[in-house]
C-alpha positions in Angstrom: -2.7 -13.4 17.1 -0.9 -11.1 19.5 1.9 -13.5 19.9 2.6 -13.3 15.4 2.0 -9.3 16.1 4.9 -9.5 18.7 7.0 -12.0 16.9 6.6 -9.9 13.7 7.5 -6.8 15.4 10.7 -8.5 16.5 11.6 -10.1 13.6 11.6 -7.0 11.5 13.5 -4.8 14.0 16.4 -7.5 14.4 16.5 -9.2 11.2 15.1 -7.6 8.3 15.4 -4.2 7.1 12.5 -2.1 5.6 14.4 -2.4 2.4 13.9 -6.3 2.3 10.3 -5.9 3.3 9.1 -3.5 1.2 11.1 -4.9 -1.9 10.4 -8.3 -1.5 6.0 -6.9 -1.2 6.7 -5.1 -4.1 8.0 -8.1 -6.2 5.5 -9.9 -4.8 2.7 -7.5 -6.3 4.5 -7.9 -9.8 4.9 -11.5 -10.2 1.3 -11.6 -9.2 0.5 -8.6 -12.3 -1.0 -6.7 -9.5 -1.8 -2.8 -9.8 -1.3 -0.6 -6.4 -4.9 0.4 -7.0 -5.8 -3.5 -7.5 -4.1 -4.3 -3.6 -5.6 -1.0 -2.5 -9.2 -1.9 -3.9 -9.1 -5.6 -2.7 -8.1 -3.7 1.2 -10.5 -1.3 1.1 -7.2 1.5 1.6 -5.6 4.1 -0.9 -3.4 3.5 -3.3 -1.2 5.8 -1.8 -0.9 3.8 1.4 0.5 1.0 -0.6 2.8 3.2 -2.5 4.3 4.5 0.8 4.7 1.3 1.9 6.6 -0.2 -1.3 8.5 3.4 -1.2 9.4 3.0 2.7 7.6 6.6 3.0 5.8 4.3 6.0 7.0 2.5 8.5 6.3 -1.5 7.8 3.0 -2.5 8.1 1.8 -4.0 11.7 1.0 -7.4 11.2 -2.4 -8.0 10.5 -2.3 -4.9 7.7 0.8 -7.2 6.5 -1.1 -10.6 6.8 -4.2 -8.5 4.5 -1.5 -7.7 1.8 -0.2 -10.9 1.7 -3.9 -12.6 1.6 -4.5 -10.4 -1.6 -0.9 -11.8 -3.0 -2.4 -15.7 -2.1 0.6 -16.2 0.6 1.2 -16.9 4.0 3.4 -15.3 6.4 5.5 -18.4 6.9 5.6 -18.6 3.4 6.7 -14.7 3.3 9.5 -15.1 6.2 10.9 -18.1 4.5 11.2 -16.2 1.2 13.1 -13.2 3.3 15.2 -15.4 5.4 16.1 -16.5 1.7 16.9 -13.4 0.5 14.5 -14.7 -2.4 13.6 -10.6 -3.6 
């Protein structure tokens, strides 16, 4: 786990910007006709910790609060850095 925590880390800082990130969650949460309050419920967090992340008031999400989004939106991380190395947001 600490080697994906690394890798994630490194990933974002070199090759994505919080722009991609946070848009591409966002979409995400839409296509899946998810509430912020719905994610928020499902992580046992505030709504307003999801807002900030979607709004980039935040900085991106380590990776395990990352992996917990993405386990509420039903998709893996590979699955989520394939879709941003596609630009697919």
């Amino acid at each position: 786990m600490l080697y994906w925590c690394v890798l994630w880390r490194a990933l974002v800082v070199y090759c994505y910007t919080n722009a991609n990130v946070r848009n591409l969650l966002r979409e995400l949460r839409l296509k899946k006709n998810l509430t912020q309050q719905n994610v928020a419920d499902c992580m046992k967090v505030t709504k307003g910790y999801i807002s900030q992340i979607e709004n980039g008031r935040t900085k991106i999400p380590k990776y395990r609060v990352l992996v917990m989004i993405l386990s509420v939106y039903g998709i893996k991380p590979k699955y989520f850095e394939y879709l941003l190395d596609n630009k697919i947001y």
